[in-house]
VOBA-1610 file (N, C-alpha, C; in pm, whole numbers, padded with zeros to 5 digits, always signed):
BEGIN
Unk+00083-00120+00000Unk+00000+00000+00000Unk+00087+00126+00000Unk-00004+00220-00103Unk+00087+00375-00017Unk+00121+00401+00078Unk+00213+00451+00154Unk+00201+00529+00244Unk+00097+00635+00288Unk+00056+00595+00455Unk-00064+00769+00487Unk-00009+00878+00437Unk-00035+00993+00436Unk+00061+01133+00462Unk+00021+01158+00562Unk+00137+01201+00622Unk+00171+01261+00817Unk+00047+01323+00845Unk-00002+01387+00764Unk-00138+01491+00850Unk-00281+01402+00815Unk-00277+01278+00780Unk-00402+01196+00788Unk-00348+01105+00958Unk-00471+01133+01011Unk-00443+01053+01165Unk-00506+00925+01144Unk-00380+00809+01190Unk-00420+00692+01200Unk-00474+00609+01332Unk-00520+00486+01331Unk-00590+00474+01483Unk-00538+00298+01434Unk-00470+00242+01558Unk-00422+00105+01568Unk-00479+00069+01712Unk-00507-00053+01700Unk-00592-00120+01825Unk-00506-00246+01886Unk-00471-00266+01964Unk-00362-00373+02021Unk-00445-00437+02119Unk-00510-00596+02096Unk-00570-00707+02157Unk-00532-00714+02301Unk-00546-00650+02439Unk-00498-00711+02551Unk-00617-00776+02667Unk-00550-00902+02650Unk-00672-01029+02664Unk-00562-01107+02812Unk-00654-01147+02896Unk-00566-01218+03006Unk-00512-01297+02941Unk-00348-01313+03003Unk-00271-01457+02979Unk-00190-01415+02828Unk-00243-01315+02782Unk-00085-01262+02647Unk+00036-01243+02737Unk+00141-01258+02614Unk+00241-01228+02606Unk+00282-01111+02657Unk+00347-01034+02731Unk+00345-00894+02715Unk+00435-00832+02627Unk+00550-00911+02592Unk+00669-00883+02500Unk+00555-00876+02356Unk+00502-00975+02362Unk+00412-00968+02151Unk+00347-00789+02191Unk+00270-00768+02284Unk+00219-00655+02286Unk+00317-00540+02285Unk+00386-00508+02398Unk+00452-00391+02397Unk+00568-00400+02329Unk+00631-00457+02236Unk+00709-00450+02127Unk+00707-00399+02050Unk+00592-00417+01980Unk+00522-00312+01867Unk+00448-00174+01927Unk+00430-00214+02061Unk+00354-00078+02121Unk+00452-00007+02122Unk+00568-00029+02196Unk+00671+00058+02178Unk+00688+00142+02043Unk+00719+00048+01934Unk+00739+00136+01812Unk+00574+00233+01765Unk+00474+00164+01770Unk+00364+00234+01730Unk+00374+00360+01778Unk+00358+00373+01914Unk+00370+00509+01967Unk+00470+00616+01967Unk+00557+00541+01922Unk+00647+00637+01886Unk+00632+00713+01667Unk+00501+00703+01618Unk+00476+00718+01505Unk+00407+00843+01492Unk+00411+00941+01387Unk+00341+01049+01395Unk+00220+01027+01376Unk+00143+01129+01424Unk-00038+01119+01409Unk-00062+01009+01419Unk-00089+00956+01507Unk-00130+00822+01530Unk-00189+00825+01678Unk-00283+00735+01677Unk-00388+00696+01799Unk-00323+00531+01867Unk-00300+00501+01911Unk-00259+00345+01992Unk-00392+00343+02095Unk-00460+00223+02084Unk-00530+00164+02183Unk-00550+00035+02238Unk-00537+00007+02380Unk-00522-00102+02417Unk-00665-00170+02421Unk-00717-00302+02381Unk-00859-00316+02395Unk-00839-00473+02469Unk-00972-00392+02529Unk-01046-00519+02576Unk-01174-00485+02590Unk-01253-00637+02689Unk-01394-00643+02715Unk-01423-00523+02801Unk-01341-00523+02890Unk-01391-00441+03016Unk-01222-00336+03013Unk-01269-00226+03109Unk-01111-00181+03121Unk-01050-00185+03223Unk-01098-00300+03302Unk-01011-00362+03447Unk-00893-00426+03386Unk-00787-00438+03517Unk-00652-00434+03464Unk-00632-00616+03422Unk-00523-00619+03326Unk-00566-00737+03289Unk-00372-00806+03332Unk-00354-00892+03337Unk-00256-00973+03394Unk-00208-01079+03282Unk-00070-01082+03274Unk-00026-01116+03135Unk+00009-01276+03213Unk+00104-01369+03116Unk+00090-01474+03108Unk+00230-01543+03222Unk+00314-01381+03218Unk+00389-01404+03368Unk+00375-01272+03423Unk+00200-01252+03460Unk+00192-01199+03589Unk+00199-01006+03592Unk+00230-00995+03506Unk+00225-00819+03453Unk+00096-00773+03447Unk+00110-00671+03500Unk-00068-00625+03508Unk-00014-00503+03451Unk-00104-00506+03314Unk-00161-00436+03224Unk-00339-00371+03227Unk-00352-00252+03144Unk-00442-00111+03154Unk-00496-00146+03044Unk-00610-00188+02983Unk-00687-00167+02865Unk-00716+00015+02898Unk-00700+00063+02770Unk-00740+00214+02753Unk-00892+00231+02683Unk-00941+00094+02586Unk-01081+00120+02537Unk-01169+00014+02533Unk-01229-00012+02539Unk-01326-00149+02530Unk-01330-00186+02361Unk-01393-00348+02335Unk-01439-00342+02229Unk-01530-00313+02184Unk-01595-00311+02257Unk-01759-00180+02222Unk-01728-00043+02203Unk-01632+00029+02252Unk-01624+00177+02213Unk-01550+00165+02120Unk-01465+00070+02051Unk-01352+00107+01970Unk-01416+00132+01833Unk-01359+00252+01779Unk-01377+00251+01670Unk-01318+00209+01523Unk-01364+00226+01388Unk-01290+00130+01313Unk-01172+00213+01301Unk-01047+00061+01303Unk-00930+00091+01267Unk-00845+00098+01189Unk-00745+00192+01150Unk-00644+00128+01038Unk-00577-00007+01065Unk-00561-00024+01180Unk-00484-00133+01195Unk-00517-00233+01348Unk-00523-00318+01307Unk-00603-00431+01442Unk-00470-00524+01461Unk-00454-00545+01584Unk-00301-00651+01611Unk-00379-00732+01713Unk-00333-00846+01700Unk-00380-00970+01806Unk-00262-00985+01833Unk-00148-00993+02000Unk-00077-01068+02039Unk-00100-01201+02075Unk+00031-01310+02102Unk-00001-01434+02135Unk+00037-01468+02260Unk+00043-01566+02326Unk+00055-01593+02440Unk-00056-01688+02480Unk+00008-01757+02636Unk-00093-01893+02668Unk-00238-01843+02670Unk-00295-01726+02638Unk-00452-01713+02690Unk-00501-01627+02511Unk-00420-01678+02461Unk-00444-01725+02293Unk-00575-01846+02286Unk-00533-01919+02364Unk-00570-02084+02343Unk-00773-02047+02409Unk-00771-01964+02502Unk-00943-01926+02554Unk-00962-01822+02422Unk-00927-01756+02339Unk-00939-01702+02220Unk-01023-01732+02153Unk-00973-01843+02072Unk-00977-01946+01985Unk-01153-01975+01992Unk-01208-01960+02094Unk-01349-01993+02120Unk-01441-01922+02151Unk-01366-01757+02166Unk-01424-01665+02200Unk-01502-01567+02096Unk-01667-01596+02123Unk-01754-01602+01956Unk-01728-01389+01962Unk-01734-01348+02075Unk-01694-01180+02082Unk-01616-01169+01997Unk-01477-01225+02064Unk-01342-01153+02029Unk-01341-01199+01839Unk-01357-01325+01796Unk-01363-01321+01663Unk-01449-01269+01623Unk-01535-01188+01643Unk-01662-01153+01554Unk-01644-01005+01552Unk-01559-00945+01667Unk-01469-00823+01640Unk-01409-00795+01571Unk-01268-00921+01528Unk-01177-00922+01432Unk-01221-00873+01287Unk-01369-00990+01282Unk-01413-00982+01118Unk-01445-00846+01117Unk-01544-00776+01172Unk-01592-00667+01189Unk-01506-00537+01141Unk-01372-00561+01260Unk-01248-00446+01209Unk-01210-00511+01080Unk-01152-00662+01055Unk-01124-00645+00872Unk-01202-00632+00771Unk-01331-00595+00790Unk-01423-00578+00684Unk-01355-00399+00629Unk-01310-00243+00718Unk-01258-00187+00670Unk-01133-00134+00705Unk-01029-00235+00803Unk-00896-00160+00821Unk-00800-00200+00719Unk-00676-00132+00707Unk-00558-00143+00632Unk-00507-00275+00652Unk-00493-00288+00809Unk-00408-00451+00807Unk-00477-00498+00897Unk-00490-00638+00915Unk-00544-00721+00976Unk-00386-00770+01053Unk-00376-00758+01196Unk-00210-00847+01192Unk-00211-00957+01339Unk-00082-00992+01372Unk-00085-01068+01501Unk+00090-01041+01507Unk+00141-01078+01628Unk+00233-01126+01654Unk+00250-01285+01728Unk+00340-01377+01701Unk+00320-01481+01745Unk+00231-01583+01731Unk+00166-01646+01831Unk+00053-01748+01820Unk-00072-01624+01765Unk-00066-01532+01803Unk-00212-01398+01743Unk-00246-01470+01637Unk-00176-01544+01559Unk-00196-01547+01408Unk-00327-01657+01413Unk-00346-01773+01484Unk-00423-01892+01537Unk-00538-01790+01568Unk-00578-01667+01625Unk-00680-01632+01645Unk-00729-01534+01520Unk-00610-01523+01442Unk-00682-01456+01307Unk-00735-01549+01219Unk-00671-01679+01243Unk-00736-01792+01090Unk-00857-01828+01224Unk-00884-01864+01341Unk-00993-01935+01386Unk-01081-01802+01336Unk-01089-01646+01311Unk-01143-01625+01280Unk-01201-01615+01142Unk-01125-01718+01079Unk-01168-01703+00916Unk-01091-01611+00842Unk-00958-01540+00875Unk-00915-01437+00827Unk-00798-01444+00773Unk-00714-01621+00748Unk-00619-01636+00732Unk-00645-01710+00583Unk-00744-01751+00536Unk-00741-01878+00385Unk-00707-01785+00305Unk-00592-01915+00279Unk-00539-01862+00121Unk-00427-01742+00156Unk-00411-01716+00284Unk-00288-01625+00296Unk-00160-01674+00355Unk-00079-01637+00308Unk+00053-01667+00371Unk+00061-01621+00556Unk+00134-01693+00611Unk+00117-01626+00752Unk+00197-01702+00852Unk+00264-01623+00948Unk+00342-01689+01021Unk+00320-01725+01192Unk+00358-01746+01230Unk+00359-01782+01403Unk+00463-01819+01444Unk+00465-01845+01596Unk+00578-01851+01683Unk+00597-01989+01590Unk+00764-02063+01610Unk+00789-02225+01560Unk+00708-02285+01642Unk+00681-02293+01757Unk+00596-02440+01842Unk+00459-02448+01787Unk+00394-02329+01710Unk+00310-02319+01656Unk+00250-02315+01514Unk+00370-02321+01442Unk+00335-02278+01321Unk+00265-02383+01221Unk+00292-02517+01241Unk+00231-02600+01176Unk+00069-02619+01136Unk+00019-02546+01291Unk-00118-02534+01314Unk-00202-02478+01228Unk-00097-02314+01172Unk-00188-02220+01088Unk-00253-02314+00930Unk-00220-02449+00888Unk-00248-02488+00821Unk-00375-02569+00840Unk-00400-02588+00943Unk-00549-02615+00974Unk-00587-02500+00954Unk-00564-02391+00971Unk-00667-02295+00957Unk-00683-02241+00786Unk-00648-02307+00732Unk-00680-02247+00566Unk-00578-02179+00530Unk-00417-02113+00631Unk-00325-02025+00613Unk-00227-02153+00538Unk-00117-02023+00497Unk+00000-02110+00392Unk+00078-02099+00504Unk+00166-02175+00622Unk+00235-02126+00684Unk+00380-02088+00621Unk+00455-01993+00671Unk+00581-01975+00619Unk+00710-01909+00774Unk+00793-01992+00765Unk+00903-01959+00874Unk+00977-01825+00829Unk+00929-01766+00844Unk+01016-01634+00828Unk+00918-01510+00963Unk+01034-01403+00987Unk+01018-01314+01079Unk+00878-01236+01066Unk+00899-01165+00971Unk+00767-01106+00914Unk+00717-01139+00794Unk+00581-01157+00783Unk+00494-01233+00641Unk+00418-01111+00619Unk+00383-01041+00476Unk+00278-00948+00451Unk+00184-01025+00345Unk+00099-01052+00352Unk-00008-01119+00253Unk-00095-00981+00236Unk-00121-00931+00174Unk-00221-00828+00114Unk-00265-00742+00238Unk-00398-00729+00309Unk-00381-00642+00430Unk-00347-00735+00572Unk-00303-00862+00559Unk-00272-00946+00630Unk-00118-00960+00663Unk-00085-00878+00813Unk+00078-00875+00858Unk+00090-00990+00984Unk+00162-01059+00978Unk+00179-01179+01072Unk+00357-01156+01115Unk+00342-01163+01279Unk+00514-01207+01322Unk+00489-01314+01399Unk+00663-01346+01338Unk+00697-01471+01420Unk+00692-01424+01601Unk+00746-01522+01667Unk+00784-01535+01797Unk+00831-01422+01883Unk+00732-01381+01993Unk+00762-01301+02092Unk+00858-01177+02036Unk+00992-01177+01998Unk+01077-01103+01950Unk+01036-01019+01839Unk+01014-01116+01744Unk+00959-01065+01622Unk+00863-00920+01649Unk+00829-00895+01757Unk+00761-00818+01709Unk+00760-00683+01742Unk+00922-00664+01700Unk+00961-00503+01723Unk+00978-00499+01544Unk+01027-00609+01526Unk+01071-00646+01317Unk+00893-00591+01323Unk+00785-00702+01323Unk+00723-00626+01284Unk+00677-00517+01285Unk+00656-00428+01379Unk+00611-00296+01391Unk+00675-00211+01320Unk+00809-00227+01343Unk+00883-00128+01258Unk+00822-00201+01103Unk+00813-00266+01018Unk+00791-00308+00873Unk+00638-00238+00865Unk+00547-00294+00955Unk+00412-00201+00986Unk+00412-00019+00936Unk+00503+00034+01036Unk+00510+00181+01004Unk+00611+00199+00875Unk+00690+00100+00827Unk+00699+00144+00644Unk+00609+00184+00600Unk+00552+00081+00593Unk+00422+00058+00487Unk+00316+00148+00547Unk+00276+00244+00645Unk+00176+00299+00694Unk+00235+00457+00629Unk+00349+00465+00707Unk+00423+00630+00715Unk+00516+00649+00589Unk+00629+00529+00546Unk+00723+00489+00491Unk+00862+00525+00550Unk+00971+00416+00473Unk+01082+00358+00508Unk+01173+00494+00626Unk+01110+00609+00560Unk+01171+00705+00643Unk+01178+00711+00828Unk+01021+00746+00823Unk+00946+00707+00961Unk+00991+00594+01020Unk+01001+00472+00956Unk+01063+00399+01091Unk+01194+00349+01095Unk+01259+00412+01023Unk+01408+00420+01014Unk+01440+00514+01159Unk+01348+00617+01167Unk+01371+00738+01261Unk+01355+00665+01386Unk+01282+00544+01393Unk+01179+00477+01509Unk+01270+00407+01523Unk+01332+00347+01471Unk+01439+00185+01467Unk+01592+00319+01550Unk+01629+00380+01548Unk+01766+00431+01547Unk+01700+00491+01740Unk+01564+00544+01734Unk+01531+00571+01861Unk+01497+00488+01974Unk+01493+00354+01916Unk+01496+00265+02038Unk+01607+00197+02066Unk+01695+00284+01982Unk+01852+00170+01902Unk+01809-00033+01915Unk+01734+00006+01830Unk+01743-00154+01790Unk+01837-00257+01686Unk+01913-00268+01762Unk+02028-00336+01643Unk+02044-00435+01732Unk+01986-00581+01743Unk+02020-00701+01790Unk+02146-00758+01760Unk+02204-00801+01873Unk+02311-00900+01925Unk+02294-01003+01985Unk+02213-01142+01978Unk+02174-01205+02067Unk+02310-01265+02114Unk+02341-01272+02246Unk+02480-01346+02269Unk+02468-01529+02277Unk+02376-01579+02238Unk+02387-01721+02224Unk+02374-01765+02109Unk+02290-01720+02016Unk+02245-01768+01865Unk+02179-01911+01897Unk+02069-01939+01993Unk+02010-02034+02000Unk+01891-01984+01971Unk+01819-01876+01912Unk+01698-01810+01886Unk+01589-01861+01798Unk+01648-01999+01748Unk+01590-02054+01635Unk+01566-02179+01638Unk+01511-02270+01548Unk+01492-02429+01610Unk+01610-02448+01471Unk+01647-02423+01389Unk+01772-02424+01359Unk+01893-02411+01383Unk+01949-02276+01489Unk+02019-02225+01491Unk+02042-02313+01670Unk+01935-02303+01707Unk+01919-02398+01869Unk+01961-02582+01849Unk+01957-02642+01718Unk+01963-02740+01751Unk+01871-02820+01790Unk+01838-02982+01701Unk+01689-03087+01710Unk+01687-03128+01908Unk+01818-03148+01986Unk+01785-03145+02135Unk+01784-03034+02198Unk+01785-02914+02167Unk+01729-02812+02237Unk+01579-02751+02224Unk+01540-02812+02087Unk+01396-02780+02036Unk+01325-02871+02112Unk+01357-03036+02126Unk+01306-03119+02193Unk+01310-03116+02352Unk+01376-03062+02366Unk+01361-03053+02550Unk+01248-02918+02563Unk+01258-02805+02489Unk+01173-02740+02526Unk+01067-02786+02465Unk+01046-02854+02385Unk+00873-02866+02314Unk+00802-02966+02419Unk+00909-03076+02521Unk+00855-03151+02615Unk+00820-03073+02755Unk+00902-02951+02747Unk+00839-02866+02853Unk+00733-02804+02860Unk+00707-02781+02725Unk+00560-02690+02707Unk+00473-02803+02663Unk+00508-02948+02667Unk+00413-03060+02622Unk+00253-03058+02617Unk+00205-03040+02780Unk+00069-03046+02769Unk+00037-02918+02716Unk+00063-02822+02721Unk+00023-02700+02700Unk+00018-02724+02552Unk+00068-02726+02446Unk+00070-02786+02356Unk-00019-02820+02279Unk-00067-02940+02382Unk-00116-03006+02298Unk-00281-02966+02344Unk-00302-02880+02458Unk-00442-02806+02454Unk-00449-02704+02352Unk-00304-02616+02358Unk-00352-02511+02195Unk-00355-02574+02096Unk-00328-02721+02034Unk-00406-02795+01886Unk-00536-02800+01945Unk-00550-02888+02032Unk-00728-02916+02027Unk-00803-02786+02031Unk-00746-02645+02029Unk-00834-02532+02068Unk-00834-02470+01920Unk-00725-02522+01834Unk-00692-02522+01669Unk-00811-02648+01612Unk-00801-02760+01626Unk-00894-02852+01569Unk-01025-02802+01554Unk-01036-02724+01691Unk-01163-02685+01736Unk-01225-02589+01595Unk-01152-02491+01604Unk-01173-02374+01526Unk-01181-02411+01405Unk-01096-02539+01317Unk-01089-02592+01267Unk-01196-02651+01216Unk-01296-02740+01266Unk-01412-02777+01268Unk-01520-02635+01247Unk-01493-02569+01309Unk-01638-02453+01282Unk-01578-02363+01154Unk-01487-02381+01139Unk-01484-02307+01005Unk-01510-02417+00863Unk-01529-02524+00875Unk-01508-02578+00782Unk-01702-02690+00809Unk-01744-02579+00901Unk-01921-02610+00928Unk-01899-02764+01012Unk-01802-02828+01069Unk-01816-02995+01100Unk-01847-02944+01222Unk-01906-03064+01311Unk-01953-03076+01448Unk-01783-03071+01521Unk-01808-03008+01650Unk-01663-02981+01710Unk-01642-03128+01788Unk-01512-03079+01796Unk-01437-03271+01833Unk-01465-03269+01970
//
C-alpha cells in the first residue's frame, strides 16, 4: 500500500486479553507510539486491569464496544491465545475491524486467532515455531520467516519478532523514512549473545527438550486449533 501522509491521523488497536504475552504486545507498542499522528489503543472487554501470562498487570485504555474502526487491528499471542480461539466476541470483532482496516495483523501465536477467525485462507502467515504447523489447519500457507505481509494481512513470528514487525508495519503505513527514525530511537540493532533463537540455529535437542516442557500446553492449543478448525469448515466440534 501507499504510504498515509503525516497529517491523515491513524488509529491502531492492540488485543490485551488475560494470559498474552506482554513482550508480543509492547514491542510493537513501543514502536507504534512512537509514530506520527497516530492513535494506539489497548482493547479489551472491560477496562479492568488485565494480567499477562507471567503476571504483569496491564491497563486496557478502550473497550471493544467503544472502539472505533481501525487502520490497523493486532492480536498478540501468548498462553490465553488458546481461551481465544473460542471466544464467539473476540472473533466476531476481528471480522468486523477487517471488513474496513488497512491490516489485519498478530504477533506470534495472534496469528491462530486470526485464521480461527476465518481471516487467514489462502494467505501466507506466520507464528511462533511451536506453533506454526497449526496455521495450516486454519486455511493459512504457513511460512518460517520473521515477518509475512499477505495483502492487508501482517503476521510475526515469535515473541521477538515483534519489534521487526512494527517497525515493517510503520513502512508501509508512514514509509521507510518514519521507521528508520523509530528503529535508530529505540537503538534496535540485535546482538543475541547465544544464537540459539531458532529451532535451527538452537539445535533438534534443544527444540526437543523445550517442546517436552511446554508438552501439555501444547497439545491443549491444537485441540483449541482442531476446534476452530471444525467450525470453520461447518463440521460438528471434536
Amino acid at each position: 500500500m501507499t504510504p498515509v501522509p503525516a497529517e491523515s491521523r491513524l488509529e491502531i488497536g492492540l488485543l490485551l486479553y488475560p494470559k498474552l504475552t506482554q513482550l508480543d504486545l509492547t514491542g510493537p507498542l513501543e514502536v507504534f507510539w512512537r509514530m506520527s499522528n497516530t492513535g494506539v489503543h489497548l482493547l479489551w472487554k472491560t477496562r479492568d486491569p488485565v494480567s499477562s501470562d507471567r503476571g504483569l498487570t496491564l491497563c486496557p485504555t478502550m473497550t471493544l464496544a467503544e472502539c472505533p474502526a481501525l487502520d490497523v487491528v493486532v492480536v498478540p499471542g501468548g498462553a490465553g491465545q488458546v481461551a481465544l480461539m473460542d471466544d464467539a466476541d473476540v472473533l466476531g470483532f476481528l471480522v468486523k475491524q477487517a471488513a474496513t482496516a488497512r491490516y489485519v495483523a498478530s504477533v506470534c501465536t495472534g496469528s491462530l486467532v486470526l485464521g480461527a477467525a476465518g481471516l487467514l485462507k489462502g494467505r501466507r502467515a506466520t507464528c511462533h515455531w511451536m506453533a506454526l504447523d497449526q496455521l495450516a489447519m486454519l486455511g493459512a500457507m504457513p511460512v518460517a520467516e520473521r515477518v509475512v505481509i499477505d495483502g492487508p494481512i501482517v503476521t510475526g513470528g515469535g515473541v521477538t519478532a515483534g519489534i521487526d514487525f512494527g517497525l515493517t508495519l510503520v513502512a508501509n503505513l508512514r514509509g521507510i523514512a518514519e521507521a528508520e527514525r523509530i528503529e535508530l530511537e529505540i537503538e534496535y540493532s540485535p546482538q543475541p549473545p547465544f544464537h540459539t533463537g531458532s529451532p535451527e540455529s538452537a539445535g533438534p535437542e534443544r527444540v526437543a527438550a523445550v517442546r517436552k516442557r511446554y508438552g501439555p500446553f501444547l497439545e491443549a492449543r491444537r485441540e483449541a486449533t482442531l476446534r476452530a478448525k471444525a467450525r470453520l469448515e461447518g463440521l460438528p466440534p471434536r
